[in-house]
Structures are given as structure tokens and as C-alpha cells.
mmCIF entry with sequence, helices, sheets and N, C-alpha, C, O atoms, coordinates in Angstrom:
data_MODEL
# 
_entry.id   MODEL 
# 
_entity.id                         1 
_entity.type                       polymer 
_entity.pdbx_number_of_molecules   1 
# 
_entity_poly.entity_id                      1 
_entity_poly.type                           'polypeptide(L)' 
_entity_poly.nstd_linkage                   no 
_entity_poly.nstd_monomer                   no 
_entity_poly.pdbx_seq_one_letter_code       
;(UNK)(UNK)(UNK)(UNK)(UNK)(UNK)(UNK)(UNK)(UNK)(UNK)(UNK)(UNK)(UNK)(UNK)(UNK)(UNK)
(UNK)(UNK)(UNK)(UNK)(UNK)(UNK)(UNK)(UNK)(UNK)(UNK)(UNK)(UNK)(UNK)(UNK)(UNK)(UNK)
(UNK)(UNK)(UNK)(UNK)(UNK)(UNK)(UNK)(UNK)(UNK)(UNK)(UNK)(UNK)(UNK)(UNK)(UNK)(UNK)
(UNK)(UNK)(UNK)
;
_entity_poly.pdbx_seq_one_letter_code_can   XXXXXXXXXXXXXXXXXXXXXXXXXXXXXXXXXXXXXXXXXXXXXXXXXXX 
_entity_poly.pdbx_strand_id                 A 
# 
loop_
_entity_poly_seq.entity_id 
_entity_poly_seq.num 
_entity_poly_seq.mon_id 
_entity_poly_seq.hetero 
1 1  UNK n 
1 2  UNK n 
1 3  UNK n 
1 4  UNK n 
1 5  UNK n 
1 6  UNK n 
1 7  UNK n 
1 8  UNK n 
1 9  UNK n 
1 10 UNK n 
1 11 UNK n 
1 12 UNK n 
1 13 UNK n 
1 14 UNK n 
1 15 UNK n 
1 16 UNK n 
1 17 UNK n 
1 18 UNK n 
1 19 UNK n 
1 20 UNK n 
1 21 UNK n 
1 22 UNK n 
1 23 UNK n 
1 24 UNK n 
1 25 UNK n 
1 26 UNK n 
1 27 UNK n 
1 28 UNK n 
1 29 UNK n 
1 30 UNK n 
1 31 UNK n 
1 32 UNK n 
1 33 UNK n 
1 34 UNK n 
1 35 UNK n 
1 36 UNK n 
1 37 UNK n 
1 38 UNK n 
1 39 UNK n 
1 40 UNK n 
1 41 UNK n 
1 42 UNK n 
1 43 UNK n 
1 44 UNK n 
1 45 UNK n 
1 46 UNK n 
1 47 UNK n 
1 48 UNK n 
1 49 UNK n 
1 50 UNK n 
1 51 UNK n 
# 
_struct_asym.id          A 
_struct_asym.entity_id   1 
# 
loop_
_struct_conf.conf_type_id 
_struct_conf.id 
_struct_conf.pdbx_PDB_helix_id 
_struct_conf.beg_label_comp_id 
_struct_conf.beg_label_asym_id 
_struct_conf.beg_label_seq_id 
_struct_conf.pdbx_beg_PDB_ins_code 
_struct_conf.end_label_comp_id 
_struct_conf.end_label_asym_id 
_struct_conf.end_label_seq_id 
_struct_conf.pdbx_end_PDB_ins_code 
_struct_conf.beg_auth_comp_id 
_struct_conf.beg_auth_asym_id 
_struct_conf.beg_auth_seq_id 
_struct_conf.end_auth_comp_id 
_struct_conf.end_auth_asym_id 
_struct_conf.end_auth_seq_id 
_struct_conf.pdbx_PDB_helix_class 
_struct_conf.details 
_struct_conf.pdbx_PDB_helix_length 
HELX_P HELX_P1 AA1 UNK A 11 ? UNK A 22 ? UNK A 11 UNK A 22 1 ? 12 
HELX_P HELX_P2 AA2 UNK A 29 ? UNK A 36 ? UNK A 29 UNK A 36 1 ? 8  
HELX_P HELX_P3 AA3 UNK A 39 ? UNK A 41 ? UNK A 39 UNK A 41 5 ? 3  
HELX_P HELX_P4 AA4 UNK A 43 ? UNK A 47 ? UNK A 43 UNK A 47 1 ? 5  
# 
_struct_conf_type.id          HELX_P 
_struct_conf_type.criteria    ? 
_struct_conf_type.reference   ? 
# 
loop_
_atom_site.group_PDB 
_atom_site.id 
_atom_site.type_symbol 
_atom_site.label_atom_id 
_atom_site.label_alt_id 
_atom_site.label_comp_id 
_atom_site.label_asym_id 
_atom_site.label_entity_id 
_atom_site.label_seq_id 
_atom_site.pdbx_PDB_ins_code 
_atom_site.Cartn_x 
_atom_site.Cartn_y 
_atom_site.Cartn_z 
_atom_site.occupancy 
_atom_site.B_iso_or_equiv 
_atom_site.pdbx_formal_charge 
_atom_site.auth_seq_id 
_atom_site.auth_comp_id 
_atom_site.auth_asym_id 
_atom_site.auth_atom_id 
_atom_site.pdbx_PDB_model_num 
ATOM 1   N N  . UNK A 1 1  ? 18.468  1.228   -4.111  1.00 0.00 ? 1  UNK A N  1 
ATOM 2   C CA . UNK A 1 1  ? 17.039  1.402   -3.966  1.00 0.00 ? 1  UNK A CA 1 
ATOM 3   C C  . UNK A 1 1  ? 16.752  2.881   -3.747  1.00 0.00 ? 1  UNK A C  1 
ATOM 4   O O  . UNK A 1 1  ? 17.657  3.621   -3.361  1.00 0.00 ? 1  UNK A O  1 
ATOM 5   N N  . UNK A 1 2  ? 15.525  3.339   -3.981  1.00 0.00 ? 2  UNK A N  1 
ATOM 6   C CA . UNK A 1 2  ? 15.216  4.534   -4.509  1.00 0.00 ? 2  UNK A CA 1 
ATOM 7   C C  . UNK A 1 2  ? 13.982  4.463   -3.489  1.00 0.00 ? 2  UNK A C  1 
ATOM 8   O O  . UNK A 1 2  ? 13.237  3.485   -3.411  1.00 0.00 ? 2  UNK A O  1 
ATOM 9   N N  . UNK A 1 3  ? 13.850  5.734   -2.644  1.00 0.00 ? 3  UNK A N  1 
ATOM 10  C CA . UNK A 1 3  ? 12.276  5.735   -1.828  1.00 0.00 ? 3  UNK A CA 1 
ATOM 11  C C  . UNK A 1 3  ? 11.961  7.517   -2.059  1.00 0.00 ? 3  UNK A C  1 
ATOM 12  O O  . UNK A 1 3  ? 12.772  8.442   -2.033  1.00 0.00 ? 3  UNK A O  1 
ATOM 13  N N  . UNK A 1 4  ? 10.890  7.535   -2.222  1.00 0.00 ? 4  UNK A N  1 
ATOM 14  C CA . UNK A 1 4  ? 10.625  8.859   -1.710  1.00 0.00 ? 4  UNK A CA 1 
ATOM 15  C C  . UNK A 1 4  ? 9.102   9.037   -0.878  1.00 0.00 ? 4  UNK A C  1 
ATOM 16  O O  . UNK A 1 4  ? 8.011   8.569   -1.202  1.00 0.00 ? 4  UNK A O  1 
ATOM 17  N N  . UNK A 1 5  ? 9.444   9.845   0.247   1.00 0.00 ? 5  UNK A N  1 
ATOM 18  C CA . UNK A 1 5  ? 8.275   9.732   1.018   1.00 0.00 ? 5  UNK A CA 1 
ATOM 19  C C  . UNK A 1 5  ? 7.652   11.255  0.941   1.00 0.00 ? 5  UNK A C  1 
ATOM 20  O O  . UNK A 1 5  ? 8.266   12.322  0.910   1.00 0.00 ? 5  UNK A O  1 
ATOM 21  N N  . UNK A 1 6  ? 6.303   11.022  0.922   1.00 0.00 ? 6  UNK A N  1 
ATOM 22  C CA . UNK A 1 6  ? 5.494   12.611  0.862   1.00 0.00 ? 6  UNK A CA 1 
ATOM 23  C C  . UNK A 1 6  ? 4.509   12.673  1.961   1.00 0.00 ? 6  UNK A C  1 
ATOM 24  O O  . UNK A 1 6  ? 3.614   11.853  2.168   1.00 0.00 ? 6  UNK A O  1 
ATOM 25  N N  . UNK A 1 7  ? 4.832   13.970  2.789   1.00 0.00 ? 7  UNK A N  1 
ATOM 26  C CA . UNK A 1 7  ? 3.772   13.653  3.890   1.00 0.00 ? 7  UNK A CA 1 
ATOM 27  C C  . UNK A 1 7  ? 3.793   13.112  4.843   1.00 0.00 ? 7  UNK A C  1 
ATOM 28  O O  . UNK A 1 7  ? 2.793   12.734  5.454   1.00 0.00 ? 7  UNK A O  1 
ATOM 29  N N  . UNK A 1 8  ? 5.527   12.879  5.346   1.00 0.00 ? 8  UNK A N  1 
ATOM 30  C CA . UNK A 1 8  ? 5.759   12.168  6.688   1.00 0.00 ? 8  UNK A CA 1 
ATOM 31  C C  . UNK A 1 8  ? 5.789   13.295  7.997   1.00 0.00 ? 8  UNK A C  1 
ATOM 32  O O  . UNK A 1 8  ? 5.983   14.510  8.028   1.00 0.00 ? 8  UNK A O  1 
ATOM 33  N N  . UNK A 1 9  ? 5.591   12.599  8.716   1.00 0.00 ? 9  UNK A N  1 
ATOM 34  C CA . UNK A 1 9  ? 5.224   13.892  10.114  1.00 0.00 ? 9  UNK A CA 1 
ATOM 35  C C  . UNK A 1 9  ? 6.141   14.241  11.114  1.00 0.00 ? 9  UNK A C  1 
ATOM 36  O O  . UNK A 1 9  ? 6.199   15.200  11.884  1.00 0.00 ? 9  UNK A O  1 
ATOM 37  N N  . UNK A 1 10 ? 7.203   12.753  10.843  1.00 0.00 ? 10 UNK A N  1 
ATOM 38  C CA . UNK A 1 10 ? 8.529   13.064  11.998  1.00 0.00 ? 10 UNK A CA 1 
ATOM 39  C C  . UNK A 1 10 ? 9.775   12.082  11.090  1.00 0.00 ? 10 UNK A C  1 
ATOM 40  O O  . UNK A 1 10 ? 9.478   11.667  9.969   1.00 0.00 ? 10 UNK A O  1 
ATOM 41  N N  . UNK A 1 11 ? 10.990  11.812  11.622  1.00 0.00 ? 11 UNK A N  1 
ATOM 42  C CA . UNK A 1 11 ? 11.793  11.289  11.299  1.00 0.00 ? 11 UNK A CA 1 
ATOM 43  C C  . UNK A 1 11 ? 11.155  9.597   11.387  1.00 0.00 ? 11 UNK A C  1 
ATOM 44  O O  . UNK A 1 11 ? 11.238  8.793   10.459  1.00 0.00 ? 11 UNK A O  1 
ATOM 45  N N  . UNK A 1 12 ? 10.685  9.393   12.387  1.00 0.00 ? 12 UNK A N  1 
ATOM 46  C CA . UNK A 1 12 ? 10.349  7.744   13.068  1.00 0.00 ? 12 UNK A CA 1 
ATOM 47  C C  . UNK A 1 12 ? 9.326   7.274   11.853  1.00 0.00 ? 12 UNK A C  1 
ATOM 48  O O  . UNK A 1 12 ? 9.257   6.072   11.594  1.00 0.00 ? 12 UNK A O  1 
ATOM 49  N N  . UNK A 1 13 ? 8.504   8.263   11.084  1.00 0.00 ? 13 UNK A N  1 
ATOM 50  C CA . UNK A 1 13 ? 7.441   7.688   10.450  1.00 0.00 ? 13 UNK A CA 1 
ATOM 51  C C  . UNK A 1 13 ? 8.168   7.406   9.053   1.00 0.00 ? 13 UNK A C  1 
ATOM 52  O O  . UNK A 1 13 ? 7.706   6.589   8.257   1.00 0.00 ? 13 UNK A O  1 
ATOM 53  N N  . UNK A 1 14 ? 9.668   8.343   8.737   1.00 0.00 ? 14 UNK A N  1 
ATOM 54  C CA . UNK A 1 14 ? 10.388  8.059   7.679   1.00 0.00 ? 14 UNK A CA 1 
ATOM 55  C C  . UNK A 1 14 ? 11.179  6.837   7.713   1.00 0.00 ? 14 UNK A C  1 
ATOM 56  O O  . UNK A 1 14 ? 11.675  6.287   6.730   1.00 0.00 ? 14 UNK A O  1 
ATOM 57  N N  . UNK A 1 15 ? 11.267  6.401   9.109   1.00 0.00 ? 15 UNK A N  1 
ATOM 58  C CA . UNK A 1 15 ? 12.305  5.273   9.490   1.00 0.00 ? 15 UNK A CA 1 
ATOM 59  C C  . UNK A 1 15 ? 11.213  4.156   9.322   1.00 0.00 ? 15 UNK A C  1 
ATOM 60  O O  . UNK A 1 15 ? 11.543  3.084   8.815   1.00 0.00 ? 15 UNK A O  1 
ATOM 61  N N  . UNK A 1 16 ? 10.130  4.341   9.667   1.00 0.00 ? 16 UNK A N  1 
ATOM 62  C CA . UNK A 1 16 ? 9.280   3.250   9.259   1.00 0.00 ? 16 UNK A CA 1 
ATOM 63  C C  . UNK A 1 16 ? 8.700   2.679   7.738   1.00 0.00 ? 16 UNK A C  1 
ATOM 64  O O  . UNK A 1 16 ? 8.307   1.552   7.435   1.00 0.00 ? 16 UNK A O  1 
ATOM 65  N N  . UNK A 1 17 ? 8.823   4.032   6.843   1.00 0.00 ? 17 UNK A N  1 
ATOM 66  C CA . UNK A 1 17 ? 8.690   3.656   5.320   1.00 0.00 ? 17 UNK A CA 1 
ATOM 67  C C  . UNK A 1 17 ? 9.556   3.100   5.182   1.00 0.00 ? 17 UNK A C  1 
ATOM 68  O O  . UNK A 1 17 ? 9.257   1.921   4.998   1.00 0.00 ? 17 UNK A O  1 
ATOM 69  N N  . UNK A 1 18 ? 10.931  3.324   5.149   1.00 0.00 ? 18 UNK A N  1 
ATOM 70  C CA . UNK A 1 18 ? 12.279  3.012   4.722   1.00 0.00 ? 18 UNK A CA 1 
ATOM 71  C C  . UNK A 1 18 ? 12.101  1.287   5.111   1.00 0.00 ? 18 UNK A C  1 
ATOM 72  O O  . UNK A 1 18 ? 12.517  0.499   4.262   1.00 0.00 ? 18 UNK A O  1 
ATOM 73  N N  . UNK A 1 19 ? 11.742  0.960   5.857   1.00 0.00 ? 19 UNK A N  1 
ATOM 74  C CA . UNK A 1 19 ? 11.885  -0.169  6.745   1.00 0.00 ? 19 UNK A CA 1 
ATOM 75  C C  . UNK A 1 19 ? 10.988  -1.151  5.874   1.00 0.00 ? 19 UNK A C  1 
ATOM 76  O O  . UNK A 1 19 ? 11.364  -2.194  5.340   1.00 0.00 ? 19 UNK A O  1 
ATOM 77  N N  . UNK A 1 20 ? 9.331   -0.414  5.844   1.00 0.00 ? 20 UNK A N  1 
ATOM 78  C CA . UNK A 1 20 ? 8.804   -1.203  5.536   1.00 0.00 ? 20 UNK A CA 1 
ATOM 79  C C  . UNK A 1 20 ? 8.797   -1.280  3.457   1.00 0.00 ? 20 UNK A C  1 
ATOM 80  O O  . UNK A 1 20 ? 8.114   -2.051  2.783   1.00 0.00 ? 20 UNK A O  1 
ATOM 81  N N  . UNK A 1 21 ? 9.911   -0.079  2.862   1.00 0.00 ? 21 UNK A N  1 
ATOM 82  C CA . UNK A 1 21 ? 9.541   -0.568  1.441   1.00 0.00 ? 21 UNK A CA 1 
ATOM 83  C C  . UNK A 1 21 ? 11.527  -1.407  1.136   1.00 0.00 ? 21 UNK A C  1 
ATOM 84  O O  . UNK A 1 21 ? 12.023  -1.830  0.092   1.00 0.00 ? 21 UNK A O  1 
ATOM 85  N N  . UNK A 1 22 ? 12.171  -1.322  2.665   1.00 0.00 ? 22 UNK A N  1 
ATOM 86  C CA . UNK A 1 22 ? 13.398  -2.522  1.984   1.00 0.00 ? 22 UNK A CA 1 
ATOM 87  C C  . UNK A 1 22 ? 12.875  -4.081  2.223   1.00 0.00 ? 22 UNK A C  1 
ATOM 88  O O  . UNK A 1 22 ? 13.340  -5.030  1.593   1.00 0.00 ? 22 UNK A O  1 
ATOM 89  N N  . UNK A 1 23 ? 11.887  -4.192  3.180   1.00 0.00 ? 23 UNK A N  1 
ATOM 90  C CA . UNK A 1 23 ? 11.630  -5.514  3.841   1.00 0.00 ? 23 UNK A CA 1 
ATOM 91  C C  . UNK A 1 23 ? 10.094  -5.655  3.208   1.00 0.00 ? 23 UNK A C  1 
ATOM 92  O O  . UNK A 1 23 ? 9.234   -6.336  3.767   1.00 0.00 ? 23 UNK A O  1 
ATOM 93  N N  . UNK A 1 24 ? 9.844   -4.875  1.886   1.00 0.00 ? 24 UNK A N  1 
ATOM 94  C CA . UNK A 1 24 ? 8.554   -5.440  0.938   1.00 0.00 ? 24 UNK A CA 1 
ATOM 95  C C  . UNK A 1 24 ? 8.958   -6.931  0.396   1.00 0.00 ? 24 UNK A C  1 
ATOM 96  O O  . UNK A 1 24 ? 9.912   -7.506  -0.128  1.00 0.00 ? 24 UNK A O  1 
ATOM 97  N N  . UNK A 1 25 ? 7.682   -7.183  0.837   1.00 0.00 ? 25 UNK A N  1 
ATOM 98  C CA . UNK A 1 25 ? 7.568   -9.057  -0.272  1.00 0.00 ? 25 UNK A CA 1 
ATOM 99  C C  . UNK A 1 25 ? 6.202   -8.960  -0.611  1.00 0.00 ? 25 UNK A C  1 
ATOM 100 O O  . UNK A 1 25 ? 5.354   -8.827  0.272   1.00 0.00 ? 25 UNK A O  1 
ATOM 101 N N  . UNK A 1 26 ? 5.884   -9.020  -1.918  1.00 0.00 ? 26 UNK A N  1 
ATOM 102 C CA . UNK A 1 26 ? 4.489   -8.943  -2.919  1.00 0.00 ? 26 UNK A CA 1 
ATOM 103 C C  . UNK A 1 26 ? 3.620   -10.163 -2.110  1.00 0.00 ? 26 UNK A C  1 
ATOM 104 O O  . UNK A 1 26 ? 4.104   -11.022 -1.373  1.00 0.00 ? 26 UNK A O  1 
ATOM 105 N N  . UNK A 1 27 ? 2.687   -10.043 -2.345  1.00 0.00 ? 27 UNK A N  1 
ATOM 106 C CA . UNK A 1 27 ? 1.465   -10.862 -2.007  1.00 0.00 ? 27 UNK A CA 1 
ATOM 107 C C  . UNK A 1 27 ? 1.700   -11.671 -2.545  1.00 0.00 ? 27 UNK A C  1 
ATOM 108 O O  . UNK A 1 27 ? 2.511   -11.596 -3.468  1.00 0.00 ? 27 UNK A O  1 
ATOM 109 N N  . UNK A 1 28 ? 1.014   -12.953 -2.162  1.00 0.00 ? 28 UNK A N  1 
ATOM 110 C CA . UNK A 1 28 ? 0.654   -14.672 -3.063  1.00 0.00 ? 28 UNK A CA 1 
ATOM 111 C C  . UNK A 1 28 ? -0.306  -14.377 -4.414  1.00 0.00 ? 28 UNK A C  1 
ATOM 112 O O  . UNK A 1 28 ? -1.254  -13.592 -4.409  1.00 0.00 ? 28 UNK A O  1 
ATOM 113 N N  . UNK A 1 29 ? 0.116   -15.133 -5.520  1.00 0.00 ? 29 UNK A N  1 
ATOM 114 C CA . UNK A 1 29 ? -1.800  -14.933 -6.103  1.00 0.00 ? 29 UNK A CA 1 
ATOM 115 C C  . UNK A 1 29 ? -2.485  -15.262 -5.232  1.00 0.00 ? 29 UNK A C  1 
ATOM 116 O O  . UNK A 1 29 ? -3.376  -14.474 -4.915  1.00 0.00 ? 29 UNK A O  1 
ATOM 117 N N  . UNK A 1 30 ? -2.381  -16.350 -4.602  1.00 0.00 ? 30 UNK A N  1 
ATOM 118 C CA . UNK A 1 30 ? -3.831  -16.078 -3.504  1.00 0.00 ? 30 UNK A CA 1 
ATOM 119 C C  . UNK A 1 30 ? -4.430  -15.528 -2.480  1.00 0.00 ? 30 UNK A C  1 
ATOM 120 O O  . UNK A 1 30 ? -5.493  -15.809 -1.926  1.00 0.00 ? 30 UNK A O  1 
ATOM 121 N N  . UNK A 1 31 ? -3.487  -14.550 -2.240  1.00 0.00 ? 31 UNK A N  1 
ATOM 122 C CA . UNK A 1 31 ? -3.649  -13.278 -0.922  1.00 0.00 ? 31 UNK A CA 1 
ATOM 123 C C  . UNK A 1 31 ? -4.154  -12.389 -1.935  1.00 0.00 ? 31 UNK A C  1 
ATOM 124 O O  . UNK A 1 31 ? -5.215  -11.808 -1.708  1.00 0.00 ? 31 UNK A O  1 
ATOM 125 N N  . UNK A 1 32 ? -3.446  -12.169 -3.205  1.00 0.00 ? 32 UNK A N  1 
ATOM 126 C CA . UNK A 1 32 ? -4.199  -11.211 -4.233  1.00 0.00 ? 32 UNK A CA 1 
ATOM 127 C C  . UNK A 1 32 ? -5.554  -11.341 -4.267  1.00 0.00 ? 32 UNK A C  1 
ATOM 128 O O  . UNK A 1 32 ? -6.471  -10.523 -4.199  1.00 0.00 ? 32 UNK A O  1 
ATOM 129 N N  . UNK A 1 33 ? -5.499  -12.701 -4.405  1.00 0.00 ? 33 UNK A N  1 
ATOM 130 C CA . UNK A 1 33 ? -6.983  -12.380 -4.352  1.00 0.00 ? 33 UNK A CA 1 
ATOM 131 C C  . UNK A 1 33 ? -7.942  -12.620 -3.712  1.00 0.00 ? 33 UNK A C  1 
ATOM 132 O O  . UNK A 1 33 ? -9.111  -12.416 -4.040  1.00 0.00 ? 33 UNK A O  1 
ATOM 133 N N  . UNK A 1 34 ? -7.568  -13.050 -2.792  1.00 0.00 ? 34 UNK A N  1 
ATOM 134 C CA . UNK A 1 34 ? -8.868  -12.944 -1.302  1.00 0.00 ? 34 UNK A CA 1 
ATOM 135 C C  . UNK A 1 34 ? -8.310  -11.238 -0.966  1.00 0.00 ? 34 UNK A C  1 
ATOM 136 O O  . UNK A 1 34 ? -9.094  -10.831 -0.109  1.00 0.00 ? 34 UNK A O  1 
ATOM 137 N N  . UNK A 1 35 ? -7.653  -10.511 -1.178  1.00 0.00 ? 35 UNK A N  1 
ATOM 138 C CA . UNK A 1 35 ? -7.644  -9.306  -1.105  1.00 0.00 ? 35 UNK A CA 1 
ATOM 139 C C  . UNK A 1 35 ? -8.599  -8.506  -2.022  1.00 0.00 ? 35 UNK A C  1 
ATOM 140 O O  . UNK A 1 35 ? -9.259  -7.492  -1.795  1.00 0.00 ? 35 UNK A O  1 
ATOM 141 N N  . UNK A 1 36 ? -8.445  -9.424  -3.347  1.00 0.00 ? 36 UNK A N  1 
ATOM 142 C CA . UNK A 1 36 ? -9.475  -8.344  -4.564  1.00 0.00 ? 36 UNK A CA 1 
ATOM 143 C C  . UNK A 1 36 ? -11.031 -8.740  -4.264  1.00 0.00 ? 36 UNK A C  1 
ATOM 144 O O  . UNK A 1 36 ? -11.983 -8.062  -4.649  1.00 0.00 ? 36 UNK A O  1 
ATOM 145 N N  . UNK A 1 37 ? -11.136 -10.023 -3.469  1.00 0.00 ? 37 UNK A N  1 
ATOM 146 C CA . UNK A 1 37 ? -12.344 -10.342 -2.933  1.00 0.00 ? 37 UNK A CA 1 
ATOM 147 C C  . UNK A 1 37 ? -12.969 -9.726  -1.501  1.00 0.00 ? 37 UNK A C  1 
ATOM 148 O O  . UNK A 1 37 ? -14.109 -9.786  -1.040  1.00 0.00 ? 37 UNK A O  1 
ATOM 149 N N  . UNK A 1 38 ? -11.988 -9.236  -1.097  1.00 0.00 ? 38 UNK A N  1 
ATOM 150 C CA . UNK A 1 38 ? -12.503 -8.358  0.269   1.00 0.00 ? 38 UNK A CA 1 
ATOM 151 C C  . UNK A 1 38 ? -12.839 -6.979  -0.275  1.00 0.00 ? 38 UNK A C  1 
ATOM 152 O O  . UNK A 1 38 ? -13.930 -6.503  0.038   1.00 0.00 ? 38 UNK A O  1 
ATOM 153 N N  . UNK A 1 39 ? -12.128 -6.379  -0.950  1.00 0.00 ? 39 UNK A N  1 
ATOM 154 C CA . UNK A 1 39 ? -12.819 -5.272  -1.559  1.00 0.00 ? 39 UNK A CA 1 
ATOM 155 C C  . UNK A 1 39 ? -13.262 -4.605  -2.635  1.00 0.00 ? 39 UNK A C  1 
ATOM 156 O O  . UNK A 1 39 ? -13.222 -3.420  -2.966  1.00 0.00 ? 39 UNK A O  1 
ATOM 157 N N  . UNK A 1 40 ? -13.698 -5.596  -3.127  1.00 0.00 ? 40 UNK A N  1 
ATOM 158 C CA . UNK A 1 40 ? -14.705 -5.809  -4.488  1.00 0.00 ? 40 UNK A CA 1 
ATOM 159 C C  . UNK A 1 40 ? -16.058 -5.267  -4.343  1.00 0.00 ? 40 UNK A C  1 
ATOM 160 O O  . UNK A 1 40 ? -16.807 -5.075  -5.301  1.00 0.00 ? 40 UNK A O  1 
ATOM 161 N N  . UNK A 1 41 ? -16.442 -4.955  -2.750  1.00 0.00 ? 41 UNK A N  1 
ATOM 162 C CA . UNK A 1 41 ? -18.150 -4.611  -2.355  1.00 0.00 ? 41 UNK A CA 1 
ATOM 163 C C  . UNK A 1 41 ? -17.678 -2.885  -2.373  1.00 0.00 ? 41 UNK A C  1 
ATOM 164 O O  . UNK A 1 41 ? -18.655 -2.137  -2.337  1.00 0.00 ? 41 UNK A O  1 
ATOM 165 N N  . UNK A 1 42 ? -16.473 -2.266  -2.417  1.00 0.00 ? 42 UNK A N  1 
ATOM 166 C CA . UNK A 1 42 ? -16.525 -0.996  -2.078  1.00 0.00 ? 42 UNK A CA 1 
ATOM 167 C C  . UNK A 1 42 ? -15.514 -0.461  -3.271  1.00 0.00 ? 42 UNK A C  1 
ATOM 168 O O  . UNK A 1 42 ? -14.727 0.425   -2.934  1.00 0.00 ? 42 UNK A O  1 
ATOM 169 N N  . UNK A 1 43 ? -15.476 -0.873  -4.482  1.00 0.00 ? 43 UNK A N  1 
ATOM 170 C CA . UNK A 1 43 ? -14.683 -0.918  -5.711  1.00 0.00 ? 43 UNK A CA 1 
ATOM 171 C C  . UNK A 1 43 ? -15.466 0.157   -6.450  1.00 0.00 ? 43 UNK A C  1 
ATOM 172 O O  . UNK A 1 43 ? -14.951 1.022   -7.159  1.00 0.00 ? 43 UNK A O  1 
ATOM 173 N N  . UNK A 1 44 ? -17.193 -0.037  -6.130  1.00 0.00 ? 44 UNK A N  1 
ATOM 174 C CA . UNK A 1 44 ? -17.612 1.253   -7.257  1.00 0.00 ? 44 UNK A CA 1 
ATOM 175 C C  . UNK A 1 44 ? -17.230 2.491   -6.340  1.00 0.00 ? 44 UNK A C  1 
ATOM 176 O O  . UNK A 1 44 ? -16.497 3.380   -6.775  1.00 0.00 ? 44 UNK A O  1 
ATOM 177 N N  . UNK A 1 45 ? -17.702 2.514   -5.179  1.00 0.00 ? 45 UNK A N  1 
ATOM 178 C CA . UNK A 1 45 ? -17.602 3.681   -4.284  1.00 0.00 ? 45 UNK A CA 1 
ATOM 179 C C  . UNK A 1 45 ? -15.958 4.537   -4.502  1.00 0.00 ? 45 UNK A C  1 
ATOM 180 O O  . UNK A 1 45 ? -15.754 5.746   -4.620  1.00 0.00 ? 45 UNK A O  1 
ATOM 181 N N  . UNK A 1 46 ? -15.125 3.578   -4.497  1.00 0.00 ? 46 UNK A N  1 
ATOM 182 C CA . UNK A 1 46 ? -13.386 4.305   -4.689  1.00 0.00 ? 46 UNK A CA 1 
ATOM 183 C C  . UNK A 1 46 ? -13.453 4.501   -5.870  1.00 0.00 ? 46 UNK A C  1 
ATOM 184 O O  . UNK A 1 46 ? -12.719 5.482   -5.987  1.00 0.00 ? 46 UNK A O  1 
ATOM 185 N N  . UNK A 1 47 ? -13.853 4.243   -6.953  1.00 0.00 ? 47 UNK A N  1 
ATOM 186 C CA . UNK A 1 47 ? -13.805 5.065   -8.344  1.00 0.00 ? 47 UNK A CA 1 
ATOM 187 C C  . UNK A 1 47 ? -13.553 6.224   -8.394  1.00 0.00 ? 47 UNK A C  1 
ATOM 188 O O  . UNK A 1 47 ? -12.637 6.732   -9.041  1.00 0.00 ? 47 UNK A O  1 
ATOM 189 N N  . UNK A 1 48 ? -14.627 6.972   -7.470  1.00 0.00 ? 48 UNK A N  1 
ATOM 190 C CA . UNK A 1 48 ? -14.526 8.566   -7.596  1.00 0.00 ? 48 UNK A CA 1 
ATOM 191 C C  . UNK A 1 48 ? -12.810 8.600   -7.515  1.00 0.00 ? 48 UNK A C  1 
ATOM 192 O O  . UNK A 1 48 ? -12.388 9.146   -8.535  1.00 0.00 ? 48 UNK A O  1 
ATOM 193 N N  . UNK A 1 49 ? -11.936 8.266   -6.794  1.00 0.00 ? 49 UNK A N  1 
ATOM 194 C CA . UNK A 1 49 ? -10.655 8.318   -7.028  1.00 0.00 ? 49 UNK A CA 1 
ATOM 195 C C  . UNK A 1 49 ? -10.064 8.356   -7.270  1.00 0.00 ? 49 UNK A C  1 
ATOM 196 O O  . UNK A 1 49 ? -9.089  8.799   -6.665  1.00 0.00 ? 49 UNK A O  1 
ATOM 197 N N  . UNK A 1 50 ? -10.082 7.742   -8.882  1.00 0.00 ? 50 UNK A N  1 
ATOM 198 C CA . UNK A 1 50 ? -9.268  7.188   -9.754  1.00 0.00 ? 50 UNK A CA 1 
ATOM 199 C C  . UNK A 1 50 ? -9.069  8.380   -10.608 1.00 0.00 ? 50 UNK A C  1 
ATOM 200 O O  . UNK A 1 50 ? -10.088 8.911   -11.050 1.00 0.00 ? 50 UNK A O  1 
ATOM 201 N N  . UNK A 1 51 ? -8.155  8.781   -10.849 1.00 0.00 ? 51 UNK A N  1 
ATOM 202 C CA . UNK A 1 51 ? -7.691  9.732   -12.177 1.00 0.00 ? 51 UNK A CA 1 
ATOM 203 C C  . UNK A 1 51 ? -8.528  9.677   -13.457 1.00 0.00 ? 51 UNK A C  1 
ATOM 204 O O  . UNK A 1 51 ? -8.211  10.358  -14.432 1.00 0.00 ? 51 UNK A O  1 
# 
């Protein structure tokens, strides 16, 4: 496995990526999407964001 972190502030906050991208598990479709339904009201506003 491959991580790279940008922007960490101490060792503990690197020990915590590490941690939290070996012990990743993807969402349900249905967490997906009561997730895409929670922020669907602020979807135009984050545009400006997007590349």
C-alpha cells in the first residue's frame, strides 16, 4: 500500500492517516447516498471548487 500525506503538522497526525487509509472500508450504496442527500443543498455553492 502506497499513502502520501500533504500538510501534516506532527508525526501523530501522520500516524493517524496511515491508520485511518489501512483500516478504510467504502460506504454502503446506501450511506452513499443519504450522504449525496445530505449535501446536495450545498453542491452549487462547492462548485467554485472544482477544477
Amino acid at each position: 500500500m502506497n499513502l502520501v500525506v500533504i500538510g501534516a503538522d506532527s508525526v501523530n497526525q501522520v500516524q493517524e492517516l496511515v491508520t485511518a487509509a489501512r483500516d478504510f472500508q467504502p460506504l454502503s450504496p446506501q450511506a452513499q447516498h443519504q450522504l449525496e442527500k445530505a449535501v446536495a443543498p450545498f453542491a452549487r455553492g462547492l462548485m467554485y471548487y472544482k477544477p
